[in-house]
C-alpha positions as CSV (number, residue, x, y, z in Angstrom):
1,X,0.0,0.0,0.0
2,X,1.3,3.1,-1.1
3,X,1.9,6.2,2.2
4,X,-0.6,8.7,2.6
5,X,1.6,12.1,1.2
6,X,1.7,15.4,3.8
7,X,1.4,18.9,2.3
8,X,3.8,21.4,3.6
9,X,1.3,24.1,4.4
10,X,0.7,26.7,2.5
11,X,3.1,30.4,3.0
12,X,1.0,33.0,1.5
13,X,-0.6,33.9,4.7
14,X,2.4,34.6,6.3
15,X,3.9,36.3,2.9
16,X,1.1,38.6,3.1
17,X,1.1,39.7,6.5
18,X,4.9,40.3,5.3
19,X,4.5,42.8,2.9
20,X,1.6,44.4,4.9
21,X,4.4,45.0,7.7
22,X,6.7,46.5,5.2
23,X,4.1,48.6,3.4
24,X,3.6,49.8,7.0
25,X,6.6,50.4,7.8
26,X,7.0,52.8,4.5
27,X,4.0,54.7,4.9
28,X,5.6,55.5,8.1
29,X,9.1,55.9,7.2
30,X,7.4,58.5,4.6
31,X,5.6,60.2,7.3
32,X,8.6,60.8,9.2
33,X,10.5,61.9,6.6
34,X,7.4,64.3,6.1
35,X,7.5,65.6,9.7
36,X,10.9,66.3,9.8
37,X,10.7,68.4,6.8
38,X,7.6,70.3,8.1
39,X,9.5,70.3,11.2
40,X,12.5,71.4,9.4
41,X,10.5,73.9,6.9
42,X,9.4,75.8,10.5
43,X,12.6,75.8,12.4
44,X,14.0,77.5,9.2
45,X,10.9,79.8,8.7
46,X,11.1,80.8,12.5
47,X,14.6,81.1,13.2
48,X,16.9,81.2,10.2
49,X,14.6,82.4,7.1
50,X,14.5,85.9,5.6
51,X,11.4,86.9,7.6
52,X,13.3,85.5,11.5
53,X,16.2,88.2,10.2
54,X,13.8,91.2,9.6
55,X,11.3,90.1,13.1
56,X,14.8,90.0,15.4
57,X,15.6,93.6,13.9
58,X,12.1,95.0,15.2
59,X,12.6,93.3,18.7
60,X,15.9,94.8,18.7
61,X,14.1,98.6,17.9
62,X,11.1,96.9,19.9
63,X,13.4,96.7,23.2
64,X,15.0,99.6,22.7
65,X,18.6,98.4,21.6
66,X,19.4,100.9,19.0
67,X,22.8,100.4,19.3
68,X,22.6,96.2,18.2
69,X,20.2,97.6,15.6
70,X,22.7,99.5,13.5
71,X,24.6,96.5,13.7
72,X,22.6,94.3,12.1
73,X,23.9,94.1,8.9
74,X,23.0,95.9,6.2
75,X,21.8,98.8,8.8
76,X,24.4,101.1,8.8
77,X,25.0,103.5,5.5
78,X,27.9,105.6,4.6
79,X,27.8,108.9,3.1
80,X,28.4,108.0,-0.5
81,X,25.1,105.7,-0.5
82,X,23.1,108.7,1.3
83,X,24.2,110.8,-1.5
84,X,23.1,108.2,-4.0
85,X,19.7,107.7,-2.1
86,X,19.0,111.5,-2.6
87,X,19.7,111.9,1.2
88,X,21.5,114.5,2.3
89,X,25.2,113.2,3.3
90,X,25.4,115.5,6.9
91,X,22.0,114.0,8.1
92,X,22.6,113.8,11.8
93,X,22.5,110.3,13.6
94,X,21.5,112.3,16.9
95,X,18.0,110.1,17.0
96,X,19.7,106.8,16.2
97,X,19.5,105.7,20.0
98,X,17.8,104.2,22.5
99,X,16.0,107.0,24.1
100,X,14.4,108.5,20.9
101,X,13.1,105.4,20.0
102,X,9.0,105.0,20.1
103,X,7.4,101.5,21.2
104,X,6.9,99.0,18.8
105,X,4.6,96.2,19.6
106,X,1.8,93.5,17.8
107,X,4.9,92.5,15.2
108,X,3.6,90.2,12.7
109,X,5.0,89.1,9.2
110,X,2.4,89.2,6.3
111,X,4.4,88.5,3.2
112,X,8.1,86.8,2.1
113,X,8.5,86.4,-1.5
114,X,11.2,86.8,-4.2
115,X,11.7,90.5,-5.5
116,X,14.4,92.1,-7.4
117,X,17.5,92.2,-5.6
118,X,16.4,89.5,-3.0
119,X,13.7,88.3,-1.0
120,X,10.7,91.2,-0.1
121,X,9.3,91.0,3.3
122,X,6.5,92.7,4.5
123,X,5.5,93.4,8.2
124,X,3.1,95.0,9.9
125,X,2.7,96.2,13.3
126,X,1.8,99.4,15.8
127,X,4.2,102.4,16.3
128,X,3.1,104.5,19.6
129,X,-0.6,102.9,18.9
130,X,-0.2,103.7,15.1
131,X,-0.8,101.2,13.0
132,X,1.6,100.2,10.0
133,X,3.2,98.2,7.2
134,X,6.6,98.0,6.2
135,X,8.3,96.0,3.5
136,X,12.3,95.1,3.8
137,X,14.1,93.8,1.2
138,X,16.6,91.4,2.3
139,X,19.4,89.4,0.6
140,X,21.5,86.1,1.5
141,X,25.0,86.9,3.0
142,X,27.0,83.8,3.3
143,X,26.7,80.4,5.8
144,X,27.1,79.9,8.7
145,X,27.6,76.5,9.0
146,X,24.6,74.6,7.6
147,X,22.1,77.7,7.9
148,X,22.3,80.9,6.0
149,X,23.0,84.1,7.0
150,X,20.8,87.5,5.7
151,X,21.6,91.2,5.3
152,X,19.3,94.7,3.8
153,X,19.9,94.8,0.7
154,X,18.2,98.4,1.4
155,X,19.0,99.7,4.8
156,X,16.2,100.4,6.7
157,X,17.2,103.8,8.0
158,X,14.9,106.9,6.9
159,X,15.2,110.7,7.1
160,X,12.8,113.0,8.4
161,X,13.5,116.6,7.5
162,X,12.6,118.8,10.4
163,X,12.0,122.1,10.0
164,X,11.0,124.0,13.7
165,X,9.7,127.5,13.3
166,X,10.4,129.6,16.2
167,X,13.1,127.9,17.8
168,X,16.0,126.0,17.7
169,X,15.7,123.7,20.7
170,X,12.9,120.6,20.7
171,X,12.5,117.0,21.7
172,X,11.8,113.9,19.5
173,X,10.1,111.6,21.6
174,X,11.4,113.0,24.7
175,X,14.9,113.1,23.8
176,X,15.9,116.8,23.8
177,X,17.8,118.3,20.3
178,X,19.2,121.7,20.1
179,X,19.1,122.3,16.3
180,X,22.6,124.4,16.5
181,X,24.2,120.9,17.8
182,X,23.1,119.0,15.2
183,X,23.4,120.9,11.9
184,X,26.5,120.9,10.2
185,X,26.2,125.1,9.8
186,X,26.4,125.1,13.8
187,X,24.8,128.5,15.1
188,X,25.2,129.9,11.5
189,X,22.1,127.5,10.4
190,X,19.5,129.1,9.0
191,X,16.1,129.1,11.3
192,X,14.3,127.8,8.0
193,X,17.0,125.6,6.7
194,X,15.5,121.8,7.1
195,X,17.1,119.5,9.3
196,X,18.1,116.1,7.9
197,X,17.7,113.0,10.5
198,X,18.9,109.8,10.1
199,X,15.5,107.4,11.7
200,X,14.9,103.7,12.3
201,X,12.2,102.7,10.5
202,X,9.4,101.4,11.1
203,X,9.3,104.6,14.2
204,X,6.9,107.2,14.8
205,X,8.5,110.4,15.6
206,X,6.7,112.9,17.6
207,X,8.3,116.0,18.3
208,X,7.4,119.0,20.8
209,X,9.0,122.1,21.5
210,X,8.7,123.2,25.4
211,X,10.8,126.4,25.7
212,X,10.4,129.9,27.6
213,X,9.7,131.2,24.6
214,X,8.0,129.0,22.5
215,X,5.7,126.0,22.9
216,X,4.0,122.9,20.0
217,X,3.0,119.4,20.9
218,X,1.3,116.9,18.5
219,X,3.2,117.5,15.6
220,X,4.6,113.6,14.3
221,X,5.2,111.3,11.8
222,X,5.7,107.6,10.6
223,X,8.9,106.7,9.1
224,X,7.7,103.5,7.4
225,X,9.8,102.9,4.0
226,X,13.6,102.5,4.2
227,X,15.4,105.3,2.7
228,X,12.6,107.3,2.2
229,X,12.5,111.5,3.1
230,X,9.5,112.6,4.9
231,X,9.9,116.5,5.6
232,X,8.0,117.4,9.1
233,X,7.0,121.2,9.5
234,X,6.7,121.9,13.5
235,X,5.4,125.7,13.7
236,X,5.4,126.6,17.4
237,X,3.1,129.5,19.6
238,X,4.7,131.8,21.5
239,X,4.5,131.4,25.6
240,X,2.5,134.0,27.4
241,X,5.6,134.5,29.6
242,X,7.1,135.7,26.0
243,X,4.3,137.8,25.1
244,X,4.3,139.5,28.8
245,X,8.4,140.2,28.4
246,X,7.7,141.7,25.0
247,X,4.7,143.8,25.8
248,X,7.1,145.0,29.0
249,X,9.8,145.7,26.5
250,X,8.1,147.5,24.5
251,X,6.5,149.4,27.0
252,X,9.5,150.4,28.2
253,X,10.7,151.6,24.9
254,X,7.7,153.8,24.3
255,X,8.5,155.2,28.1
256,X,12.2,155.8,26.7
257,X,10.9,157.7,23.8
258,X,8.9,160.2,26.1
259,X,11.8,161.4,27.5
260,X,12.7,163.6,24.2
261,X,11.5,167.2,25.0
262,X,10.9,167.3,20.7
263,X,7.8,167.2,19.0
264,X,9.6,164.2,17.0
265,X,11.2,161.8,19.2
266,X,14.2,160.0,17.4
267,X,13.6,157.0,16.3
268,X,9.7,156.5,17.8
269,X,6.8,155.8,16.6
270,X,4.9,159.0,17.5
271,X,4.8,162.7,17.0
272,X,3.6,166.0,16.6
273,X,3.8,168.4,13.6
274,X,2.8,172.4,14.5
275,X,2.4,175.2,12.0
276,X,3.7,177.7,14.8
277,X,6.5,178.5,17.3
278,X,6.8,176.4,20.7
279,X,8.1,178.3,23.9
280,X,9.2,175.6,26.0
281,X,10.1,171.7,25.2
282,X,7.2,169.4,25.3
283,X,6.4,166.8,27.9
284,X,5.1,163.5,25.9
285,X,3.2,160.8,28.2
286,X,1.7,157.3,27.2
287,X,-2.0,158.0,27.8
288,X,-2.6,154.5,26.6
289,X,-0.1,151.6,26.0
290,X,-0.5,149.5,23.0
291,X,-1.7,145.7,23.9
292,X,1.0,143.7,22.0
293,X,0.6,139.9,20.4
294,X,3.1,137.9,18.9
295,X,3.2,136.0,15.8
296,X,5.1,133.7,13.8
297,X,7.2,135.1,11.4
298,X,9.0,132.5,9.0
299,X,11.6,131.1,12.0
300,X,11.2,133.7,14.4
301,X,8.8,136.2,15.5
302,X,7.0,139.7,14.7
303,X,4.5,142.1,16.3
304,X,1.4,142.6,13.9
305,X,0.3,146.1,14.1
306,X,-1.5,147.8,17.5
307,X,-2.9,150.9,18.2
308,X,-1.7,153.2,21.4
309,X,-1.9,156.6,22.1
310,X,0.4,159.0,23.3
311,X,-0.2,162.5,24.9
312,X,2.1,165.7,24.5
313,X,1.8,169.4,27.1
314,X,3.3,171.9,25.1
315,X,2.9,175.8,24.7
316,X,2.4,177.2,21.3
317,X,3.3,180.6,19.9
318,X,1.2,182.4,17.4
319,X,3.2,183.4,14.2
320,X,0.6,185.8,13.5
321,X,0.0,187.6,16.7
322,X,3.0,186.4,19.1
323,X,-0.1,185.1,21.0
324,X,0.8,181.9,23.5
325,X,-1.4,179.2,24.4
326,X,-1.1,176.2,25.6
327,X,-2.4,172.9,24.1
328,X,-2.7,169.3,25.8
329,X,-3.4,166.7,23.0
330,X,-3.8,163.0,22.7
331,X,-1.9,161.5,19.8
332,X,-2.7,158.6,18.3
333,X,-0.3,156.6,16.9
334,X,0.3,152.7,15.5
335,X,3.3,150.3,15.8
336,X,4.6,147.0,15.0
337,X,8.0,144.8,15.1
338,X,10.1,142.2,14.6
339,X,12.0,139.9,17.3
340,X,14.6,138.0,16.3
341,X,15.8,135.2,18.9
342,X,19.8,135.3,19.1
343,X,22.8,132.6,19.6
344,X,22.7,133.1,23.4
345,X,18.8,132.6,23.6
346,X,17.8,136.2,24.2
347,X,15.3,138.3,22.4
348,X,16.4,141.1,19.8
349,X,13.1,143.5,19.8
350,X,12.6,146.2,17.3
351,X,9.7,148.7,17.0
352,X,8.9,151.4,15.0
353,X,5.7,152.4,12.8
354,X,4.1,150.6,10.2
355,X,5.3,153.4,7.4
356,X,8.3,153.3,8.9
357,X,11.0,150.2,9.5
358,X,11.2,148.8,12.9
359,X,14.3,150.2,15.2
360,X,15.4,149.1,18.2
């Protein structure tokens, strides 16, 4: 009798179960490849990417480090690429520190794609409460190591052209400027001549004048675009502890003037003409003094016109008859003037009438 054959059992079972493991273990080979380069794709985007360069420059400006901002690179700008940039090569770097910087806060990139020159990043965020957008345009500088390193291709500095009217010293978000420090013509600037500025941007710059003679608050502007010029006109009011030392002055002056026994003071704004003879020198009085203002007047200061009245005691002789009488008269009278604030800080007043050019 022939043996009953066995059948090795059949191995496609455990075959399949084979390549089910290895299909697994691809599809998650794959999705750790695929989490690694997300992983990877955010640790660049957040810490070594165009768009990490331009966010740890505004948390530099954000905390107030002015000083490790203009070392960033690409910050800084020599003369030769102010001049190119239409800038003015003697803008003053006076606001380029800590204490005229404005807060920055709510930082947050909106944009980073390819532009002309290198990679264009757009931000936007809140200067001082002010909302804005800024777009930086950044370029790769080398390795280091496996990451790369990023510069400006276009600084970031600005210029605001200030132009004060009425005096030379201010403050640019608190930090205090005397305009004769600053400009390259020294105390020989002209009041009118526009200051150039070297600013961070993004800033707002606010600037207010608080001086014995002169006072302006609310008067700013955002530097938001990198090598941009944004003129700023500040026109200031004068105190009233100016107006009161000028109306004194020119009370006094008018008191000065009485003290000529002519019927034309030298050099004042009042007078008497007579057809006849006088016996004795008049006596002039101010029977009213005038009530002065003061206005702007390009940089510095003038006194519109105002009335007063002055009063003269003099005895007249007749030509005719040799008759004398005596004749007590109001005369009224106008003036105006100019004040121009010197080097030293004092006030040069002039008065005379309006036909007539001011004198001191």
């Amino acid at each position: 009798m022939e043996r009953a054959r066995t059948s090795a059992p059949p191995r496609t079972p455990r075959r399949a179960r084979l390549g089910v493991d290895l299909a697994l273990l691809v599809v998650v080979g794959l999705m750790l490849v695929a989490a690694m380069g997300a992983g990877g794709a955010t640790l660049y985007q957040q810490f070594y990417g165009p768009s990490a360069f331009v966010v740890r420059y505004l948390d530099l400006l954000s905390s107030g480090m002015a000083a490790d901002a203009l070392r960033v690179p690409g910050v800084a700008i020599d003369r030769e690429t102010l001049e190119k940039a239409g800038i003015a090569p003697s803008a003053s770097e006076a606001l380029l520190r800590r204490s005229a910087l404005a807060p920055l806060t709510h930082v947050k990139v909106e944009s980073e794609k390819p532009a002309e020159g290198g990679i264009a990043v757009t931000v936007s965020y809140e200067a001082s409460g002010h909302a804005g957008t800024s777009t930086f345009l950044i370029e790769q500088d080398g390795w280091a190591g496996v990451t790369p390193n990023w510069r400006f291709t276009t600084s970031p500095l600005a210029v605001v052209e200030l132009t004060v009217r009425g005096a030379d010293q201010f403050a640019v978000n608190g930090f205090e400027v005397d305009r004769r420090q600053v400009s390259v013509a020294g105390a020989e600037a002209e009041a009118l001549e526009p200051l150039p500025l070297l600013v961070f941007t993004p800033g707002l710059y606010s600037v207010t004048v608080d001086t014995p003679i002169a006072t302006a608050s609310g008067h700013g502007v955002l530097a938001d675009t990198p090598l941009a010029v944004t003129p700023l006109d500040v026109q200031t009011t004068p105190t009233e502890e100016f107006i009161e030392v000028v109306q004194q002055r020119v009370e006094e002056f008018l008191t000065k003037c009485t003290t000529q026994e002519v019927l034309q003071p030298t050099a004042c704004p009042f007078g008497l003409r007579v057809t006849n003879r006088i016996t004795a020198p008049p006596k002039w009085s101010i029977a009213s003094q005038p009530q002065v203002t003061v206005v702007p007047d390009g940089g510095q200061w003038q006194i519109p016109t105002t009335d007063a009245v002055a009063h003269v005691d003099v005895e007249i002789k007749s030509l005719f008859d040799g008759s004398v009488s005596p004749l007590s008269e109001d005369v009224p009278f106008q003036l105006n003037g100019s004040i121009v604030i010197l080097p030293d800080g004092s006030a040069s007043i002039r008065v005379g009438s309006p036909s007539e050019p001011p004198v001191d």
